[in-house]
N, C-alpha and C positions, 0 to 999 in steps of 0.2 A: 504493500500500500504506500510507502513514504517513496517509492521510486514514481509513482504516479506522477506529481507536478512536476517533473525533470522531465520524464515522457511528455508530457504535456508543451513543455515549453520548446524539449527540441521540435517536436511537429509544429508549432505556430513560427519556431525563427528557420524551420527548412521551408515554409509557404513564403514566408518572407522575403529571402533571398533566393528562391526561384524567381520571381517575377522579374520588373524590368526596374524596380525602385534599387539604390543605392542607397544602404540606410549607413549610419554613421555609430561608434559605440553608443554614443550615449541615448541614442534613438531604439538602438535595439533593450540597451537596459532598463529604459524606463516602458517599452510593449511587453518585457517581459517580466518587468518589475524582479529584478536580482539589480546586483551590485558590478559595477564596468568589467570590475578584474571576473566575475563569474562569468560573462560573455566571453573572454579569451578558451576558459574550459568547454560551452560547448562547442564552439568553434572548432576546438581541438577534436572535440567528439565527432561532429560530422565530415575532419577531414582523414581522423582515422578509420572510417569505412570506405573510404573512396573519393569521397564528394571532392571537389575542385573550388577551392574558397577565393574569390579574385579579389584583394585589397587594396586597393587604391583609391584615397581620400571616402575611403567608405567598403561595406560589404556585400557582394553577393556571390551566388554562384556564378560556373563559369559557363557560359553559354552555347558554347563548346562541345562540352562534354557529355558522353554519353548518357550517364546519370544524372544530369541533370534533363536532358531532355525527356528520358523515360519519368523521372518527378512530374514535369511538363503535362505528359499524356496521361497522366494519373490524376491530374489536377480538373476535374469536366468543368469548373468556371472560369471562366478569364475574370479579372478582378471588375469589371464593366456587369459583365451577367449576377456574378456575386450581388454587387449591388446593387441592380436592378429586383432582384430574386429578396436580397433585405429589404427595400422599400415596401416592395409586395407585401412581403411575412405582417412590416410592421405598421401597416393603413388597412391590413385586413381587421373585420369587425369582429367584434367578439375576442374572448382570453381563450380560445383554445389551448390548452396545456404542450401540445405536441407544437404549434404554431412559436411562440413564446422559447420552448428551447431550441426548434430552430434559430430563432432570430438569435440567439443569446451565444451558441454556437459560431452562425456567420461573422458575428458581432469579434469573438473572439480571436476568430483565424483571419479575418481579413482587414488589412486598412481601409477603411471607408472614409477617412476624413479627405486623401487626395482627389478619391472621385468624387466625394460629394459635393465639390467647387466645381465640377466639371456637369454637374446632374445639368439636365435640363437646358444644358447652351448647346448654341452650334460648336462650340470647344471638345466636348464629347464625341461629337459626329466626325470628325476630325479628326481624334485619335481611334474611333473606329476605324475607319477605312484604311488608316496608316495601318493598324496591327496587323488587317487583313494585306495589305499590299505586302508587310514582311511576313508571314506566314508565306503568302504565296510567289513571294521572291518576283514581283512585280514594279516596275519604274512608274511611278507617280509624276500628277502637275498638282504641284502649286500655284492653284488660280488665286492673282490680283494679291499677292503677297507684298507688302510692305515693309518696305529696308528702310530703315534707319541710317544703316551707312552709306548707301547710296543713291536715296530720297528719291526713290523712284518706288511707285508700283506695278509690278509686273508678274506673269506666270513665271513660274521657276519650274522646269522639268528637271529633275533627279532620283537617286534610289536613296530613300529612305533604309534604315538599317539599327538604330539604338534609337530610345525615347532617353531624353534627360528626366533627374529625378524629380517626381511629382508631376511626370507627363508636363512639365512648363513650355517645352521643346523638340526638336527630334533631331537627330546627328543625318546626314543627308551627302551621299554623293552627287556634286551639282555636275550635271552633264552638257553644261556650258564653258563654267571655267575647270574644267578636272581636280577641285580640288574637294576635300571633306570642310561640311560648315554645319552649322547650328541653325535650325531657324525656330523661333519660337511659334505656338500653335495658334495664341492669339493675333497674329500677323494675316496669317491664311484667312482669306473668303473663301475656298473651296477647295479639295482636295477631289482631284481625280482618277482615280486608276487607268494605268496604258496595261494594251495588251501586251507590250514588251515585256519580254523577261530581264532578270539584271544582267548586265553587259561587263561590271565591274569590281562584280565582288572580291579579287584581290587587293583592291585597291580603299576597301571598307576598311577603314580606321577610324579611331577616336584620341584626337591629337593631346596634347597638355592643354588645357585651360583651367587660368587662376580663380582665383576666387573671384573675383571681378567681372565673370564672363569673357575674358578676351581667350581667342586660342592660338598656339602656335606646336611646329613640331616638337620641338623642347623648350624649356623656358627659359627668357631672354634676359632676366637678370633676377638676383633677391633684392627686394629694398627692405629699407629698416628703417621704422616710424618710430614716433614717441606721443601719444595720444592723451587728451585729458580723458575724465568718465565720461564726456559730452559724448565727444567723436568715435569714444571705446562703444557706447550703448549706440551709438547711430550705426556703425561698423555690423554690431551685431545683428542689427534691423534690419540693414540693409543684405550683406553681405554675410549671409552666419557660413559659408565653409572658410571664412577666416577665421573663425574662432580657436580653432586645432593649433595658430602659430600666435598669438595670442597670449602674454606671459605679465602678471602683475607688477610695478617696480613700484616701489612704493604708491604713493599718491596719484604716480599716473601708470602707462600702460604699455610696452614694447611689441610694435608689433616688427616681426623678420617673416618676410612673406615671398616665394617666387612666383613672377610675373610672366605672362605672355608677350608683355606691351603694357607701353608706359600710359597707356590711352585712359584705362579702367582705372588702376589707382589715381591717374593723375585727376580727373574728373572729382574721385572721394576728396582727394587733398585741398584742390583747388576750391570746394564748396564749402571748407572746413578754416577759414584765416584766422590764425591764430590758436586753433585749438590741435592742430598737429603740426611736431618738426618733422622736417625730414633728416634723417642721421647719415645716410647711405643710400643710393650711391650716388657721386657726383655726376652721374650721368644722366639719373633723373632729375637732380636738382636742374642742370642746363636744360631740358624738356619740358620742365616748369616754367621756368626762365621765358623760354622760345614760346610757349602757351600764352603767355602773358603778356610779351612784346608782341605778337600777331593780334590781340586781342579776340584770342580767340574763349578766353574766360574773362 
């Protein structure tokens, strides 16, 4: 009987880390309410049967692998149907007994808080047909998508291949410019499935990107901040995967972080005067500098 809630919790964090979310320590220990350093043990547990644990600024399985995709086919909800199938349970009339521990059940195995910002938009509809286009290894348009960086709106044809965590986004080979990008899903008016198959799946990566959202093939430098509590609690707000580099100094805050581009931090810095130094490196400080003589902040 006392092995019971150990079973328990590895089956909720092996549902967890099959999916497409990236969860972070302290994300997993508090779904599964233990202690961070007890996270490191089952971890250990599910990689000494086999399981393929991929770490990098967070946890899941490896997408790859056999065992995890046999997980996959064992799984009959996608986290979409899941929570479709909760809604149901929980706007159905009456206390049915059987009803009730369904829900209590779905409630416990699945994240429902990412989809539930997604209920009911065309944001949802959107990451439907993306799943379905990578299930079925299909090139997608991105109809009337809006760039930011390059203030245009326009279709974007490419293969789709990873969702960023909490479906914000999706990682996408663009079959214009050859390269791997991000495009977030509130951008898209429309998604539509080509008959093409993917053309490019060796070329499917998922580069470095900072905390800042910027990406590159590796990252282009560490800077080193010094932050009041202001800019520390707006960091966190804004940007929590900097939290990880994030270290108390006394009364204020150090942050040592690598970058993709001086673009993203510099944007944080520059809307912060006064309330962050920059320590390091001189390269960023001239990139300040240069932001500032162009008037471009």
């Amino acid at each position: 009987m006392s092995d019971q809630p150990k079973l328990q919790r590895l089956l909720r964090l092996l549902l967890m880390l099959s999916g497409n979310k990236i969860y972070s320590l302290q994300e997993i220990a508090e779904r599964l309410q233990i202690q961070e350093r007890s996270v490191y043990r089952y971890l250990d547990s599910l990689e000494a049967v086999g399981l393929v644990i991929v770490r990098n600024n967070g946890y899941r399985l490896a997408t790859s692998s056999l065992h995890t995709k046999a997980i996959n086919r064992l799984f009959h909800f996608s986290e979409e149907e899941a929570y479709i199938l909760y809604q149901l349970l929980a706007e159905a009339k009456g206390g049915n007994e059987i009803r009730q521990k369904l829900v209590r059940k779905l409630h416990s195995l699945y994240d429902f808080k990412v989809l539930a910002s997604l209920a009911g938009k065309t944001d949802l509809e959107h990451v439907k047909a993306l799943k379905a286009a990578m299930r079925e290894k299909k090139q997608v348009i991105l109809k009337g998508y809006r760039s930011s960086n390059s203030q245009t709106i326009q279709d974007r044809e490419v293969e789709a291949f990873e969702f960023l965590p909490e479906y914000q986004g999706v990682w996408c080979f663009d079959l214009m410019d050859k390269s791997n990008k991000q495009f977030l899903i509130s951008r898209i008016k429309e998604v539509s499935i080509r008959e093409t198959d993917w053309q490019h799946t060796q070329r499917h990566s998922i580069p470095f990107t900072d905390a800042f959202g910027m990406s590159a093939e590796v990252p282009a430098a560490i800077i080193k901040l010094q932050l009041n509590l202001k800019a520390c609690n707006l960091l966190l707000e804004e940007y929590p995967l900097a939290k990880q580099y994030l270290k108390p100094a006394g009364n204020e805050y150090m942050l040592e972080i690598p970058v993709a581009d001086y673009h993203g931090v510099g944007r944080f810095v520059l809307g912060l005067p006064g309330d962050v130094q920059v320590i390091s490196s001189p390269a960023f400080k001239r990139f300040l500098t240069r932001q500032i003589k162009n008037g471009k902040w």
